[in-house]
C-alpha positions in Angstrom: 0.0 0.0 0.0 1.4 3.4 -0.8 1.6 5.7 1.8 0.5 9.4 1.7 4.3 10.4 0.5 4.3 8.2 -2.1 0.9 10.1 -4.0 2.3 13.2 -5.2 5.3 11.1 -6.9 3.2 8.5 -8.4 1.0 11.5 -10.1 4.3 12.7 -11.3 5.1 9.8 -13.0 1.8 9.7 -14.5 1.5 12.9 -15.7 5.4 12.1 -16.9 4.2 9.0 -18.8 1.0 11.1 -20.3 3.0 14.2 -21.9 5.7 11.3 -23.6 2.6 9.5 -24.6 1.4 12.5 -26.2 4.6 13.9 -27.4 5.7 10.5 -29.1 1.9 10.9 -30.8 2.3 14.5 -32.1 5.4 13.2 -33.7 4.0 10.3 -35.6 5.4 7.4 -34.0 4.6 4.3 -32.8 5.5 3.0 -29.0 8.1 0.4 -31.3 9.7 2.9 -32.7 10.2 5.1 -29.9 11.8 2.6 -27.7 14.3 1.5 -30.8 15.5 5.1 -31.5 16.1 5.6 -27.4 17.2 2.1 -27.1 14.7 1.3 -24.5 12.2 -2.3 -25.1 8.9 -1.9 -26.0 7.7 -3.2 -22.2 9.7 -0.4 -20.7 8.3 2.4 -22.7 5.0 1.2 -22.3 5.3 0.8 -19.0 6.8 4.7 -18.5 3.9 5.8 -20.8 1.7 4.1 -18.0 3.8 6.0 -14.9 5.1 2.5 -13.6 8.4 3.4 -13.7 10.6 5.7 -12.2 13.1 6.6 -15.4 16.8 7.4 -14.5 18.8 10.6 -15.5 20.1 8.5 -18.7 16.8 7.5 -19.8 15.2 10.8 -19.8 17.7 12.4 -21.6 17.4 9.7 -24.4 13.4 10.2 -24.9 14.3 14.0 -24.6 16.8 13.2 -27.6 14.3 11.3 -29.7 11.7 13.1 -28.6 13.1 17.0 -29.2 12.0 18.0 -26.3 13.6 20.3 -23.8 15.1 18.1 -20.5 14.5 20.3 -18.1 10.4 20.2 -18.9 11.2 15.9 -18.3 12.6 16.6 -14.9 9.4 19.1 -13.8 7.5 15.9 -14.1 9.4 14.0 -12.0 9.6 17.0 -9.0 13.0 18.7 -9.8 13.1 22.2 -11.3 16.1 22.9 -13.0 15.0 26.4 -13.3 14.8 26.2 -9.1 16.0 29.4 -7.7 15.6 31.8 -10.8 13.1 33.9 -11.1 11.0 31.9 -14.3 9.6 29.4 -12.5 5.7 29.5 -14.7 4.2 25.9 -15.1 2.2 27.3 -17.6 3.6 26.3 -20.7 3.7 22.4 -19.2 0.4 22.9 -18.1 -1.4 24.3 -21.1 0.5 21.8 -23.6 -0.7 19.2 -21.3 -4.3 20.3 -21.2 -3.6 20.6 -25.6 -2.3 17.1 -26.0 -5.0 15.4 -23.4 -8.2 16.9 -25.1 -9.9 14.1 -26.7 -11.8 16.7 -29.1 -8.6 17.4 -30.8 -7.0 15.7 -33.7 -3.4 15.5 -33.6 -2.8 17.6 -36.4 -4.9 20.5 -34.5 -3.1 19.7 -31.4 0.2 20.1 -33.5 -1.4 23.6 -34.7 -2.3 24.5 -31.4 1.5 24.2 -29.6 2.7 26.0 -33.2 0.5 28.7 -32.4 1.1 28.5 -28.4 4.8 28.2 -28.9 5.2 31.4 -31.6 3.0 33.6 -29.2 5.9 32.7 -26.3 8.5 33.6 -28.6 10.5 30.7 -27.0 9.8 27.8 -30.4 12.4 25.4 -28.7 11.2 25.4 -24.9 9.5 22.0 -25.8 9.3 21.5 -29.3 8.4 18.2 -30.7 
């Protein structure tokens, strides 16, 4: 049974295992071929898209590699803010990409518009591109 401490991190790896889900679906791939361009088996990543496991340092960085997708918005899922002590510390831009890539109304290519559109209004393109 996981105690009350244990909550806050399993919702992180949830919501960690959501935004790759949804990443790896705005770029057009498949689970496979996710896990073969970051070296990972098809059970692990399906199992990180599920928020079963907790990923290491390495592991991250490879899905941010094949994903194109900035590392420090990886480690904000799993509780550490690189940005920690400066003065941008806005969860909006994880927050409203999130709420983009989870709303079942969308199609991806509208979602894709959408975080174009988002993004070029932030003037930041490469915060958490694709």
């Amino acid at each position: 049974m996981a105690s009350e401490r244990d909550e806050p991190w399993q919702s992180n790896l949830k919501q960690l295992g959501t935004y790759i889900r949804s990443q790896r679906k705005l770029a057009e791939m498949s689970q496979r071929e996710l896990a073969s361009l970051v070296n990972l088996s098809d059970t692990y990543m399906s199992q990180l898209e599920r928020g079963l496991h907790e990923p290491s340092i390495r592991v991250l960085r490879s899905i941010s590699d094949g994903l194109n997708i900035g590392m420090d918005t990886l480690l904000r899922f799993m509780g550490a803010d690189p940005r920690e002590g400066s003065e941008e510390q806005d969860e909006r831009p994880v927050r409203a990409e999130l709420g983009i890539m989870a709303d079942p109304d969308l199609s991806e290519s509208q979602k894709r518009a959408l975080l174009e559109v988002l993004r070029s209004f932030r003037g930041n393109d490469d915060q958490t591109e694709n």
